[in-house]
N, C-alpha and C positions, 0 to 999 in steps of 0.2 A: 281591557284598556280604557282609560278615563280622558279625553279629549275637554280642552275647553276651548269655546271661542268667543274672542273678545268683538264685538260687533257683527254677533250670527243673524239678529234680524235684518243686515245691510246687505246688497246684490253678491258681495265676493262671500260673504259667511254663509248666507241660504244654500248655495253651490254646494260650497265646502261641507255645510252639515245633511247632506242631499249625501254627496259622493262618503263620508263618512258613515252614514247610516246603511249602504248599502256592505258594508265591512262587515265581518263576522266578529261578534264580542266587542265590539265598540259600543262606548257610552259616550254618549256626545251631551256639555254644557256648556251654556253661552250664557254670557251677561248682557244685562237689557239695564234702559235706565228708564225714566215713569214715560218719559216722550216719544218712548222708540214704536216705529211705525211695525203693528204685526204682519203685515200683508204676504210678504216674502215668504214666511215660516206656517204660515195658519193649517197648508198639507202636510205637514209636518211635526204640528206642535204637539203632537199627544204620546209619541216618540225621542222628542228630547227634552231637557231641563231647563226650565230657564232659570237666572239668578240676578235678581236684583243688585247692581252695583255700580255706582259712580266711580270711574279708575280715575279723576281725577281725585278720590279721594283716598288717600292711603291706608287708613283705618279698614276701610270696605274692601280694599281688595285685595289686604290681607287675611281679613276672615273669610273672601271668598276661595281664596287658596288655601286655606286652612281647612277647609270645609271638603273642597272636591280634591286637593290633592293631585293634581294633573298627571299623566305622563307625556301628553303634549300641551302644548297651548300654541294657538295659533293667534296670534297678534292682527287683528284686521281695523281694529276700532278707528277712526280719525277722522277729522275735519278732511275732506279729500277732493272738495271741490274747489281747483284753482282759481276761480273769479271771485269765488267766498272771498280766498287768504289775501286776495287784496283790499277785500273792504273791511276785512276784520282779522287782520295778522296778529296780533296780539292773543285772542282768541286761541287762533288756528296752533300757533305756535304753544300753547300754553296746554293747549289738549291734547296735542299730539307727541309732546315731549313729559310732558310730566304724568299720563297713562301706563307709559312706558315704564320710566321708572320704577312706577309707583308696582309696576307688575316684577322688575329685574329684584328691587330691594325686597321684596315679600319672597320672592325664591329662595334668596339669600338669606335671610333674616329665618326662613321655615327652614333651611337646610333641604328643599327638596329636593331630588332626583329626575327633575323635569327637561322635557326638551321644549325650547321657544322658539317659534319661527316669526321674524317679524318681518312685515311685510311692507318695502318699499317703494318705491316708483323711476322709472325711467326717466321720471321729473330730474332726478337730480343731478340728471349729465346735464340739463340744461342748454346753457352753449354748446352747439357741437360744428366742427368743422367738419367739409365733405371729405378729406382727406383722412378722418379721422372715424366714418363712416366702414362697416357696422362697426357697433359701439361693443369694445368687451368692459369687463370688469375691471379693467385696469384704466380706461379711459378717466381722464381728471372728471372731478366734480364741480359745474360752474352752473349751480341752481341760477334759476330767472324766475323765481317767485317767493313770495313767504310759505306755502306750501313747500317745494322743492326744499328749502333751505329747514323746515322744521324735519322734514324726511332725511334728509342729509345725518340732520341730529339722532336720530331715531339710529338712522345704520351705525352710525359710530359709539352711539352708547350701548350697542346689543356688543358691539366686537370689544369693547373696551372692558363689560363688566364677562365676556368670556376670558380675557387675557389676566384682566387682576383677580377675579372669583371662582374661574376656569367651568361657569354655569354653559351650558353646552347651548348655545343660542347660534344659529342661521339665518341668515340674512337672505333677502331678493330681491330682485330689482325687477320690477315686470312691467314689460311695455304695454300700450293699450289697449284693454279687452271689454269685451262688450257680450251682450248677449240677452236672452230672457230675463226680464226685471231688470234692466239698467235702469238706474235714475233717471226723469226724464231731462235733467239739465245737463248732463253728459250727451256730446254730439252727436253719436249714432243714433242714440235713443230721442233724442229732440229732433233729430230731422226724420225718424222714424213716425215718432208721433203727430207732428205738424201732418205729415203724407196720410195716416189712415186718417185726424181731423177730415180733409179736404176731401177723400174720398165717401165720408158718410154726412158732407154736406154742411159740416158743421164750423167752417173757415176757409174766410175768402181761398182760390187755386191758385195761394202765392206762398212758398216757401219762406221765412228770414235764415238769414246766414251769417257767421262771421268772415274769418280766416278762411279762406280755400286751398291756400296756396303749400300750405303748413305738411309738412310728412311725416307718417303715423306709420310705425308694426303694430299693427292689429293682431290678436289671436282672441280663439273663442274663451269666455270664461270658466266652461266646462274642462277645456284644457290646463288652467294657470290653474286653480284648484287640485289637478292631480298632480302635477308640477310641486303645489305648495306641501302636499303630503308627503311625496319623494324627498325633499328637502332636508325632512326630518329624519324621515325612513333610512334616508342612505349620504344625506349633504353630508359634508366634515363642518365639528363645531367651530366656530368664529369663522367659517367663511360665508362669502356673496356670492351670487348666484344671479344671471340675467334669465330672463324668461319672456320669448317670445317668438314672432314667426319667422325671424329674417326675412321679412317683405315690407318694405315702403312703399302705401300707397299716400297717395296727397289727400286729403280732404273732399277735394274735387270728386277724384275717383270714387272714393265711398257714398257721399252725395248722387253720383252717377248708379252706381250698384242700388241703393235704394229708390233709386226714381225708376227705376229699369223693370222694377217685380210690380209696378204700381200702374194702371191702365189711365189713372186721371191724366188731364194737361198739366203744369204745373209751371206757373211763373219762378226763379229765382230771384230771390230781392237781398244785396249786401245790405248789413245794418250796421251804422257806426258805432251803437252802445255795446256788443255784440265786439267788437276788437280789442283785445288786451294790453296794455300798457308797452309790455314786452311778449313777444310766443315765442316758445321752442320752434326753429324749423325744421329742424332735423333729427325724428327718431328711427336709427334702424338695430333692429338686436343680434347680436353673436351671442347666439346660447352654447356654443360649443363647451363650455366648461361644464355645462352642467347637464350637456346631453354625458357627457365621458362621465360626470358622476353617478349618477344615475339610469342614463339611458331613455330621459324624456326627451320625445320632441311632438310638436304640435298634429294632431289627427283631425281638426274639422276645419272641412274649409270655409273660408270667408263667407261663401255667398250661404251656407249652408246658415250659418250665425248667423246671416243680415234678414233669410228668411223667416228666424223663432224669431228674431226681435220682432218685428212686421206683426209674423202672427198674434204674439203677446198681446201687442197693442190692439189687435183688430178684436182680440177677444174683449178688453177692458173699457173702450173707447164707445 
């Protein structure tokens, strides 16, 4: 079997090309562009492919599909940080919708036999009321960013080019996950890393923070990756799919869980640049549909994630 992943040198692809590589007869290739950071992949790289291509550009990725041939592709590549898609929605929107395509029309166009899985965000319930809490798949979609609303785009053009070109594409929606190698601008991992900072001395014993108040399903990334594989393995084509823990903690709480494995004192300090225009308040997930498809549901706990994150950092820092 021929796997490709679109943004493998990024925290969700490295996972996925991790839990892929330990598969029997899998070939795993991912596309990289000249700026992509090796770090994630470097224990890894002599095991998989990599392949030069810009998916914003249609030309390149079609000869990169012409080339490898997939039997899966996993779709991970994107602009995915929401505070980016505020200051450069244009951007964000323009990479993350037109990658896609640029990936749906080369299947089409090659006649292949490929399965796509693209991968969305929890971003794009957006608005949610508590009454409307956990959130399934049929919950409406009322994005509150340029991000959420370019992902919006992404799900609806995977289900659109399965119903007119009947390409066998899968959709997910996956709430917040964190783990080993998160970004450090993503919040577990930036409140993660501010804490080993202060413990080896090297930043004032004062936390920054935004939003606290904000409710997040956390699950680990090691899980949403095996999740993403099931998808393919066994989802039905043109549908969506939630992924996540059924637990809402608040920001608070995870801030608490990190500070809790940590022996420093530690000041909390709100920061006003640090708060977003608009924030989601409320993500909780109903993965029911896709446990019955499949039979996934979440294996590691929270605090077990919040301690690789920790350690990650205390090894790199």
């Amino acid at each position: 079997m021929r796997i490709l992943i679109t943004g493998i040198t990024g925290f969700v692809g490295s996972h996925l090309a991790e839990y892929a590589l330990a598969k029997e007869g899998v070939e795993v290739y991912g596309t990289v562009r000249w700026r992509s950071r090796m770090d994630n992949v470097e224990h890894i790289q002599d095991r998989i492919h990599l392949l030069d291509c810009e998916l914003r550009d249609n030309v390149a990725v079609r000869k990169t599909l012409e080339e490898v041939r997939p039997d899966y592709i996993f779709h991970l590549a994107a602009q995915s940080f929401v505070p980016t898609s505020w200051k450069a929605p244009a951007e964000t929107l323009t990479t993350n919708i037109l990658s896609e395509l640029n990936l749906l029309e080369s299947i089409r166009d090659l006649n292949l036999d490929t399965r796509i899985h693209v991968a969305g965000s929890s971003e794009e319930y957006g608005l949610v009321f508590e009454d409307e809490a956990p959130i399934t798949e049929d919950n409406p979609l009322r994005p509150l960013s340029p991000y959420a609303v370019s992902k919006v785009t992404q799900d609806y053009l995977a289900y659109q080019y399965n119903q007119s070109y009947g390409i066998f594409t899968v959709r997910t929606r996956a709430f917040n996950h964190t783990g080993p190698r998160r970004g450090q601008v993503f919040v577990t991992s930036d409140f993660s890393r501010q804490v080993v900072l202060i413990e080896k001395g090297k930043k004032e014993p004062v936390i920054e923070v935004g939003n606290l108040e904000a409710r997040r399903d956390f699950s680990d990334v090691r899980d949403i990756v095996r999740g993403y594989w099931l998808s393919l393995e066994k989802g039905e084509p043109g549908e969506v799919y939630n992924l996540g823990s059924g637990r809402a903690v608040t920001i608070q709480e995870m801030l608490d869980l990190i500070l809790s494995m940590s022996d420093v004192k530690i000041e909390v300090r709100q920061m006003p640049e640090r708060m977003r225009p608009s924030d989601v308040e409320l993500l909780l997930c109903d993965y029911s549909k896709f446990n019955r498809a499949t039979g996934w549901e979440p294996e590691i706990p929270l605090e077990k994630t919040i301690k690789d994150l920790l350690d990650y950092w205390r090894e790199r820092v």
